[in-house]
PAZAPA-4460 file (N, C-alpha, C; in steps of 0.05 Angstrom, whole numbers, plus 32768, in hexadecimal, padded with zeros to 4 digits):
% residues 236
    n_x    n_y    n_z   ca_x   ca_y   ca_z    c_x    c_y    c_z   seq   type   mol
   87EF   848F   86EA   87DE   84A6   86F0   87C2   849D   86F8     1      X     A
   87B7   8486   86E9   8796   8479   86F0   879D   8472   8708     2      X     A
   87B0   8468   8715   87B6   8459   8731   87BA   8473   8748     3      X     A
   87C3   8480   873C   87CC   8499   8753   87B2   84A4   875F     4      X     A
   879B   84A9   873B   8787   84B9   8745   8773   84A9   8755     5      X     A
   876C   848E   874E   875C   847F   875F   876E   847B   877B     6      X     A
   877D   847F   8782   8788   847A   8799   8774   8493   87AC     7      X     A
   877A   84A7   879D   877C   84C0   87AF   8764   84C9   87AE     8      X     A
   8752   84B7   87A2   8736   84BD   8799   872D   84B0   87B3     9      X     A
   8733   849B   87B4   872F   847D   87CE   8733   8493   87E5    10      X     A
   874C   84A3   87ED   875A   84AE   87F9   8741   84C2   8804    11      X     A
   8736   84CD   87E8   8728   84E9   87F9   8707   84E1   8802    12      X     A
   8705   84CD   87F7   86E2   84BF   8800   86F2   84B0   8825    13      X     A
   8700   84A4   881F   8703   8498   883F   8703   84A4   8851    14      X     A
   870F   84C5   884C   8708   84DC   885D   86F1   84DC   8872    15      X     A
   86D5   84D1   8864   86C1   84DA   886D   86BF   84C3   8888    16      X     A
   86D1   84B4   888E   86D0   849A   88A8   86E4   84A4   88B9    17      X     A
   86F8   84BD   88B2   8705   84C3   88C6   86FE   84DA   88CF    18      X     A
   86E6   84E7   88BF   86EB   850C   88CE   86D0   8503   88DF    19      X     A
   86D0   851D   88ED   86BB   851E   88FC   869B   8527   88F4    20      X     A
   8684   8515   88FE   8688   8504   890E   8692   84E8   8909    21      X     A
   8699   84DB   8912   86A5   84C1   8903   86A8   84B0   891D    22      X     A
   86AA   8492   8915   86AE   8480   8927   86CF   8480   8935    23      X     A
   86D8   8486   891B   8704   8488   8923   870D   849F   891F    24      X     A
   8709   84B3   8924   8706   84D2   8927   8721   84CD   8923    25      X     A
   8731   84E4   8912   8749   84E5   890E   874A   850C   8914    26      X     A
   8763   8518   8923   8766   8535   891E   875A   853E   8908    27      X     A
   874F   855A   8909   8746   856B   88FB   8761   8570   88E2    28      X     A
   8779   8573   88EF   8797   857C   88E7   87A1   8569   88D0    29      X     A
   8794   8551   88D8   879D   8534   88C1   8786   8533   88B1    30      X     A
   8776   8539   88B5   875B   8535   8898   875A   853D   888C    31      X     A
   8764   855D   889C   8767   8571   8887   877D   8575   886D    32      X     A
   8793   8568   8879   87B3   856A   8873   87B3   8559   8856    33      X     A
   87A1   853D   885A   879F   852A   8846   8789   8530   8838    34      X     A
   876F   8541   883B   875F   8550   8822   876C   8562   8816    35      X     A
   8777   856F   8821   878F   8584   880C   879D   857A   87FD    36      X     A
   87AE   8565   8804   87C0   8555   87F8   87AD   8547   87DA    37      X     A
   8798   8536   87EB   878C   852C   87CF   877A   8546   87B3    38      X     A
   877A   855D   87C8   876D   856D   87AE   8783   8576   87A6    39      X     A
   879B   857F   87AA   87B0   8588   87A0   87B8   8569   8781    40      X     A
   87B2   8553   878A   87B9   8542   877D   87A0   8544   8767    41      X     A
   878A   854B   8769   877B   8553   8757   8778   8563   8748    42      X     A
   8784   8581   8753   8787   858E   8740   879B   8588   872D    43      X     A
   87B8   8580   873F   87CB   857E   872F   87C6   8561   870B    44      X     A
   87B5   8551   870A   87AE   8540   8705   879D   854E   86EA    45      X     A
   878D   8563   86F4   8778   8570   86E2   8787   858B   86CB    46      X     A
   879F   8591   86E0   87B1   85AC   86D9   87BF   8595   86B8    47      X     A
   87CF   857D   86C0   87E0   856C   86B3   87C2   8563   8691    48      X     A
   87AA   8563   869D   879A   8561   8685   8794   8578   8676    49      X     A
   879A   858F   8680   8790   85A7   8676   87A7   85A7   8664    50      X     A
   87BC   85A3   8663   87DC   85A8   865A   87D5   859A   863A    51      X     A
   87CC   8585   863A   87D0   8571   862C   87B6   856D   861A    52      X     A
   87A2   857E   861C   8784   8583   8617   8788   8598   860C    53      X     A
   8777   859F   85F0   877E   85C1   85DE   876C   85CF   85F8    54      X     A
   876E   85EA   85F7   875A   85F8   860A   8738   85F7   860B    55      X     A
   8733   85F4   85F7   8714   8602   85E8   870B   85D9   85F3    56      X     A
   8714   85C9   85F8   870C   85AF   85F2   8705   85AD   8618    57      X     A
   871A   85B8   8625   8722   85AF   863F   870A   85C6   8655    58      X     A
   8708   85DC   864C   86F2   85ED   8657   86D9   85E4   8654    59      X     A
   86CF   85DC   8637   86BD   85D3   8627   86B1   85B5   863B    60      X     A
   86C1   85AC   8647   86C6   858D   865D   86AE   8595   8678    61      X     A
   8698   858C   8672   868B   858C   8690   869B   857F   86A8    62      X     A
   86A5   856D   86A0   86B7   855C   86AF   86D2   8566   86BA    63      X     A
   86D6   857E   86B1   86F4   858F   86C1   86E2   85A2   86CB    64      X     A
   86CA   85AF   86CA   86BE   85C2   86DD   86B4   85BE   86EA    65      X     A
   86B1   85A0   86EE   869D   8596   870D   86C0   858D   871D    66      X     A
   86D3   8586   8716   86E3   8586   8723   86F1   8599   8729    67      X     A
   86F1   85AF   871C   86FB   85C9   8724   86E8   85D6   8740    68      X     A
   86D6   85D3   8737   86B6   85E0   8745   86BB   85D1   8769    69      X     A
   86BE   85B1   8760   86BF   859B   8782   86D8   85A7   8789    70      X     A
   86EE   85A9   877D   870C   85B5   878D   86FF   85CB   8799    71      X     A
   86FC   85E5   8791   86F3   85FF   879C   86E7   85F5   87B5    72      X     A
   86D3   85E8   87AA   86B8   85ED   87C3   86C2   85DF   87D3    73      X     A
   86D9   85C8   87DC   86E9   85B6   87E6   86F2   85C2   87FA    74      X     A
   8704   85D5   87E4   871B   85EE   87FB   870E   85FF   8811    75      X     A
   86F5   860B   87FF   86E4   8618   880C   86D2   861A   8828    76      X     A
   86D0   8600   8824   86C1   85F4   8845   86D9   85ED   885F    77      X     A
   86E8   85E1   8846   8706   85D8   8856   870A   85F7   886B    78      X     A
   870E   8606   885A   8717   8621   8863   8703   862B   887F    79      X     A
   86EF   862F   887A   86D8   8631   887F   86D2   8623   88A1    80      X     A
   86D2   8609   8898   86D2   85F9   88B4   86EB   85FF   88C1    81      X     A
   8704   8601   88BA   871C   8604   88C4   8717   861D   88DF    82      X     A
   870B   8633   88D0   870B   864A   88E4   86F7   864F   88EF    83      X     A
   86DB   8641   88E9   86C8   863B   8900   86D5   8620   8913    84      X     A
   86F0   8612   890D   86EE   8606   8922   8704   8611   893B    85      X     A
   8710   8623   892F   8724   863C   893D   8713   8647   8949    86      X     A
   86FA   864B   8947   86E8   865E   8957   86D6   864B   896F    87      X     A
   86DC   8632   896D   86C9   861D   897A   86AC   8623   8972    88      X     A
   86AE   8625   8961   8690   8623   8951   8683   860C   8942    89      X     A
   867B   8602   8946   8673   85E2   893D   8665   85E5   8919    90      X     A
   8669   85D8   890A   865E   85D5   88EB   8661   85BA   88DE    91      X     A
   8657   85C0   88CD   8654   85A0   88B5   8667   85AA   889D    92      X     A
   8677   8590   8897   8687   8590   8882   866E   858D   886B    93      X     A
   8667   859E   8865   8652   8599   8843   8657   858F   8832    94      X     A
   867D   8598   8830   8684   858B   880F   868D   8578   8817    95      X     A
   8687   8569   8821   8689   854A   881A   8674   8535   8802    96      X     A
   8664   8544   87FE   864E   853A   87F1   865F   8540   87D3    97      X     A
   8671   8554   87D1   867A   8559   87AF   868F   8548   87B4    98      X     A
   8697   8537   87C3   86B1   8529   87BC   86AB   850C   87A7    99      X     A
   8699   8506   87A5   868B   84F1   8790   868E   84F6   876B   100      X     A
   8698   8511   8771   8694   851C   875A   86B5   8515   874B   101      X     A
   86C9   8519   8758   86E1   8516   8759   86E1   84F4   8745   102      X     A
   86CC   84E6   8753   86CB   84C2   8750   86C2   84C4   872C   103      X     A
   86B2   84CF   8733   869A   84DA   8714   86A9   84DF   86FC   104      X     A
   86B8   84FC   8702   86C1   850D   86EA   86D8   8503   86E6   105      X     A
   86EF   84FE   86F0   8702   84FB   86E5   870F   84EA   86C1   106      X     A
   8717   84EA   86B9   8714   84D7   869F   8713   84B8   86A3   107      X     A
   872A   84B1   86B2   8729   8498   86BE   8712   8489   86C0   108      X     A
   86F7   8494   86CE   86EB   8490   86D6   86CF   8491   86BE   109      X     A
   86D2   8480   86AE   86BA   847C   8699   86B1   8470   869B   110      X     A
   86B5   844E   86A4   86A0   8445   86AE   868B   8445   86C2   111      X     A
   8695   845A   86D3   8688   8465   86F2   8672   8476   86DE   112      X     A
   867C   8485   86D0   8665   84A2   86C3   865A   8494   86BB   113      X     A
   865D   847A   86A8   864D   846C   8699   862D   8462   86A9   114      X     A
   863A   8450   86BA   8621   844F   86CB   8618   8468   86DE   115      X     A
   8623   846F   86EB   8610   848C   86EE   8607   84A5   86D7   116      X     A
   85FF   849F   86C3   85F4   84A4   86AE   85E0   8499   86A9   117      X     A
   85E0   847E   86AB   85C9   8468   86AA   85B8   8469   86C2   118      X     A
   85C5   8471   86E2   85AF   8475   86F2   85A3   848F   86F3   119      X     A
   85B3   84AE   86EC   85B4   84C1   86E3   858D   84BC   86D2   120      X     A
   8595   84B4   86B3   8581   84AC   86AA   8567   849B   86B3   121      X     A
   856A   8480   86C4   8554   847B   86D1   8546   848C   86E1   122      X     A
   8548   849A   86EE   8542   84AD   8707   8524   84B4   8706   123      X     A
   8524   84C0   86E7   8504   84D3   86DE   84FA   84BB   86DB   124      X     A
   84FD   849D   86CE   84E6   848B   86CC   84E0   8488   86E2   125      X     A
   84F5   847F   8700   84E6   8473   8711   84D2   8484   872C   126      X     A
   84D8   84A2   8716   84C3   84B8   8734   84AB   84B1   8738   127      X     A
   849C   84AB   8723   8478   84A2   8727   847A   8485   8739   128      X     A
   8489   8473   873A   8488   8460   874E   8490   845B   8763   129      X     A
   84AC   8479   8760   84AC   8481   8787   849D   8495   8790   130      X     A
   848B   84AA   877B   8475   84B9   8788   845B   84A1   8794   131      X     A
   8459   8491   8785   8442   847F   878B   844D   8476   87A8   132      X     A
   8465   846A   87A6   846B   8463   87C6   8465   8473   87D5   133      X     A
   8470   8485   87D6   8470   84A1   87E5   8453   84A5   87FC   134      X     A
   843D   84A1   87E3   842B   84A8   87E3   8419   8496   87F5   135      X     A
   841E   847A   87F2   841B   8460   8802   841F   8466   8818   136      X     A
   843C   846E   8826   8449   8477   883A   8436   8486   8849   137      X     A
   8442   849E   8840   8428   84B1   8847   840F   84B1   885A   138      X     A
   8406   84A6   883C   83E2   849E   8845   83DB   8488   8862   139      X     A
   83F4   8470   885D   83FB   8463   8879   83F8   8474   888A   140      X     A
   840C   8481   888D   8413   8491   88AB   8403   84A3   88B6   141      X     A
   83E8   84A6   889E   83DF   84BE   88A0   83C3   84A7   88B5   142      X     A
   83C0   8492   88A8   83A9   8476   88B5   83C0   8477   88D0   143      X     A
   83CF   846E   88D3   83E2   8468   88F2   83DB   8486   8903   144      X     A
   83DD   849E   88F3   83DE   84AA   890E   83BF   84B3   8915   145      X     A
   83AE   84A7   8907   838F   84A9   890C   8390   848D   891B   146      X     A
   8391   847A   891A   838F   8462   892A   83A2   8462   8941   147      X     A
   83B6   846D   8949   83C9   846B   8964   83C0   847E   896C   148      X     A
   83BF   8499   895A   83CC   84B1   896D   83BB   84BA   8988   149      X     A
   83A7   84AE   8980   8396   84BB   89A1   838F   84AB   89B4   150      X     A
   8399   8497   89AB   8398   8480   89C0   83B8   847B   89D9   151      X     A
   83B9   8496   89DC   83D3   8495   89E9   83EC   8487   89F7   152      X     A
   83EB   846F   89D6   8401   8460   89DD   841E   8465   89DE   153      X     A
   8429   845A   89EC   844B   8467   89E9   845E   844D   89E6   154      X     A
   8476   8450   89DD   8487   8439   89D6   8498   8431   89E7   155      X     A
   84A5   841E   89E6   84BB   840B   8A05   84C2   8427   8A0D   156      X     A
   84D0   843B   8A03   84E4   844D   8A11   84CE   8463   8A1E   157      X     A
   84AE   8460   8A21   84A2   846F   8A29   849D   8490   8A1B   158      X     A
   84A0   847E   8A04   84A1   849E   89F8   847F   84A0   89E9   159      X     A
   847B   84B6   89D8   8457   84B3   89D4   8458   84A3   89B5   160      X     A
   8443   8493   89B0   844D   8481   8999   843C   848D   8981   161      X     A
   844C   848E   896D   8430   849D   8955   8427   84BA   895E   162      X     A
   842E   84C6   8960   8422   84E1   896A   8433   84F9   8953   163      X     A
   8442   84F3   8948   8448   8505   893D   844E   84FA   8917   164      X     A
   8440   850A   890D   8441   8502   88F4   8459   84F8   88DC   165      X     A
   846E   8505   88E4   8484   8508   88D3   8494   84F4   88E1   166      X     A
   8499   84EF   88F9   849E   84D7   890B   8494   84BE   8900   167      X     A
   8474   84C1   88FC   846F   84A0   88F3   8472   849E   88D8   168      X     A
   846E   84B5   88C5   8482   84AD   88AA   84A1   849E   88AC   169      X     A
   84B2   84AB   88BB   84C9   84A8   88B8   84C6   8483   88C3   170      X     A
   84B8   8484   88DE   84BC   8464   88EB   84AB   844F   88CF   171      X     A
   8498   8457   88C4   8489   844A   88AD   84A1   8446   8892   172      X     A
   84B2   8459   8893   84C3   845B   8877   84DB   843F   8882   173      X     A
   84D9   8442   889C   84F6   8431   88A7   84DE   8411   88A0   174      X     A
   84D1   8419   88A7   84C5   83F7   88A8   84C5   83EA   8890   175      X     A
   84C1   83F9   8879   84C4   83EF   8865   84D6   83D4   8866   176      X     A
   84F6   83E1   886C   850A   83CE   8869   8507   83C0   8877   177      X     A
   84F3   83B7   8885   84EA   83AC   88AA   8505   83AC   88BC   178      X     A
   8511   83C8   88B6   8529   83BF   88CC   8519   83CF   88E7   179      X     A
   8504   83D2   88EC   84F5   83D4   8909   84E1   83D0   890F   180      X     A
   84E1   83B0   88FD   84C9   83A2   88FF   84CE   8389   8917   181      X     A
   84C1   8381   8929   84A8   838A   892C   84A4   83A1   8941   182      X     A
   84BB   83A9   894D   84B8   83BD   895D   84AD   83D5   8958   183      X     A
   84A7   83E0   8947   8491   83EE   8944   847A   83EF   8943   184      X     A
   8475   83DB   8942   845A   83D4   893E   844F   83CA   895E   185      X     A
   845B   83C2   8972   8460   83B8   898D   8451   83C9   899C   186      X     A
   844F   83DF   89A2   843A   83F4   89B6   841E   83F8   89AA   187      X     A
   8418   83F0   898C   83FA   83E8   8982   83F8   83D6   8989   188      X     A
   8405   83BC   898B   83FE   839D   8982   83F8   8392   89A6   189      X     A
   8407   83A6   89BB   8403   83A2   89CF   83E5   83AB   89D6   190      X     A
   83DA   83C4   89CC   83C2   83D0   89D7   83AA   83BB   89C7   191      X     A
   83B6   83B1   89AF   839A   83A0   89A6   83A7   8390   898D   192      X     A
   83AB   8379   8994   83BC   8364   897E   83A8   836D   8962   193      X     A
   838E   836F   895F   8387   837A   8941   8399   838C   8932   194      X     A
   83A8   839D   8944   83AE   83B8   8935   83CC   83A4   8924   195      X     A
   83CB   8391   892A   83E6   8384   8918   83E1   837E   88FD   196      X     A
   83CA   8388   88F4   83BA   8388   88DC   83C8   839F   88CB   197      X     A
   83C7   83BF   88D0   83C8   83D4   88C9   83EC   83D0   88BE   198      X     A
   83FD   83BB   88CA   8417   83C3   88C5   841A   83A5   88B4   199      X     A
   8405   8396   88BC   840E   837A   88A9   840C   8383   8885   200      X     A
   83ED   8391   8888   83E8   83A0   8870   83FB   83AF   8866   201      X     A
   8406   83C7   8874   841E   83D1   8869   8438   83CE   8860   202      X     A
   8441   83B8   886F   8455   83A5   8861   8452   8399   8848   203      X     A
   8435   8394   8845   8431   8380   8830   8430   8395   8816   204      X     A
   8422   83AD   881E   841B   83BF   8804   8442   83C8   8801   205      X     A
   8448   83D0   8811   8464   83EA   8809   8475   83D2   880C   206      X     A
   847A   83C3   881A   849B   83BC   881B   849C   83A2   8801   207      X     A
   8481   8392   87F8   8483   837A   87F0   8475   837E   87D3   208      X     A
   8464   838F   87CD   845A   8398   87B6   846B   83AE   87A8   209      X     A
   8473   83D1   87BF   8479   83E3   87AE   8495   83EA   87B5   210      X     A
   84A5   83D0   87BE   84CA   83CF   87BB   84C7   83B2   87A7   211      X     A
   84B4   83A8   87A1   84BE   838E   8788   84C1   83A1   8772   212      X     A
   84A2   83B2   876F   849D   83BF   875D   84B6   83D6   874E   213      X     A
   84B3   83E1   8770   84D9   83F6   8769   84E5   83ED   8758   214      X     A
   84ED   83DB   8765   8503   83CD   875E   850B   83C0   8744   215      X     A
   84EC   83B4   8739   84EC   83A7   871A   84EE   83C2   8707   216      X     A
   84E0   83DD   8713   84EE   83ED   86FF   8501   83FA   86FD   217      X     A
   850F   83FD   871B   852D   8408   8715   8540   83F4   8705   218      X     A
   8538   83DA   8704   854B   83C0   86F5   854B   83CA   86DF   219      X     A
   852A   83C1   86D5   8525   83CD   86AF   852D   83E5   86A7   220      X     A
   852E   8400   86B3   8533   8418   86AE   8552   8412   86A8   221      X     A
   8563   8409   86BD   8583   8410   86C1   8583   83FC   86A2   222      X     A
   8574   83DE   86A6   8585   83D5   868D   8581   83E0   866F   223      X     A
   8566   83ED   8675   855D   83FA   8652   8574   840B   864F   224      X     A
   8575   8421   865C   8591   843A   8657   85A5   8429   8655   225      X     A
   85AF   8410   8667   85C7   8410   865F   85D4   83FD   864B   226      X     A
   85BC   83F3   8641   85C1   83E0   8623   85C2   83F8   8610   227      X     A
   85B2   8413   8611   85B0   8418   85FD   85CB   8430   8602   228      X     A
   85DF   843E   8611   85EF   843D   8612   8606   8426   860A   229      X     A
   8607   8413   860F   861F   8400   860A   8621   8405   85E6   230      X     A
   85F9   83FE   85E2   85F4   83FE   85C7   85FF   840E   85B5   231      X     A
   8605   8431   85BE   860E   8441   85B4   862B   8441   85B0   232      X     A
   8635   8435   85C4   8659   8439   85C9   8659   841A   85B1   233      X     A
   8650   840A   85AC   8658   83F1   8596   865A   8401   857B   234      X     A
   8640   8416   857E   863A   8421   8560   865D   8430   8557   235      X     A
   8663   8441   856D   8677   8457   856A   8693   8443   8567   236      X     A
***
């Protein structure tokens, strides 16, 4: 039974590489055919625990009403997209985002809850040090689009560079990871090699100070919760 349900668990997440849009687009008729199949195998799975569970214990289960709750809402869109796509009407499969839950709740699946409980729990320590990022960010983009924006530079593809605010957040948030580095920075650095100052600085403050920083407290956070979980399961 643990083998069947992680199969079909594997089964209904791989979904999301064959439907559309997708790189290996498979019929609408087969995605659909094998999500039915795997929630039918879910319910049937949850129906076989209810049997064998007193009543008052199995209701009482957050963990059979988020899987009761993802089947519904499953069928629902299923249904849903099915006959907006009878109509050639274009939409987003939404419930795909509840199929994680399937991974989560099931019983099998305790060591999975276990650590998502422990990141669950980290989350509230680490908001004051991704508001502070945030805020870094921000205030960047807010210096970039006072320093580019009126100097009407534009980038290789001729488009206008820095001119729009939420634009150079988003290109500032990517730099972080420097995966569009240095090209971003390339239509300033051309109009006046100084301006390679404004992004050397920003690398140094957000990607090398406040992702070490992140990062040493998402470590300490996950391991405090989850010693003192382990701690608890030795006690019991």
């Amino acid at each position: 039974m643990r083998t069947a349900t992680y199969f079909f668990i594997f089964l209904n997440l791989s979904l999301a590489v064959f439907e559309e849009p997708a790189v290996y687009p498979l019929p609408f008729l087969v995605t659909s055919v094998v999500e039915v199949l795997c929630l039918l195998v879910f319910f049937g799975r949850l129906t076989h625990f209810a049997k064998v569970t007193h009543r008052n214990v199995f209701w009482k289960d957050t963990k059979n009403i988020c899987i009761m709750v993802a089947i519904l809402l499953s069928l629902t869109d299923l249904a849903i997209y099915g006959v907006l796509r009878i109509y050639n009407v274009r939409s987003v499969r939404w419930s795909r985002i509840v199929r994680p839950i399937f991974l989560i709740n099931f019983a099998e699946s305790r060591q999975i809850r276990r650590a998502f409980r422990s990141i669950r729990n980290t989350l509230p320590e680490i908001t004051y040090v991704f508001l502070l990022f945030m805020f870094s960010l921000l205030m960047f983009s807010l210096m970039a689009l006072k320093l580019f924006g009126e100097r009407n530079l534009q980038t290789a593809e001729g488009l206008p560079y820095f001119k729009n605010y939420l634009e150079i957040v988003f290109d500032l948030y990517v730099l972080v990871t420097t995966a569009n580095s240095p090209d971003v920075m390339m239509p300033a650095f051309d109009f006046s090699s100084w301006y390679a100052l404004f992004f050397i600085a920003f690398v140094i403050v957000n990607t090398y100070i406040f992702m070490s920083l992140f990062l040493a407290v998402v470590y300490n956070n996950y391991k405090k919760h989850l010693k003192v979980m382990v701690g608890g399961l030795n006690c019991d």
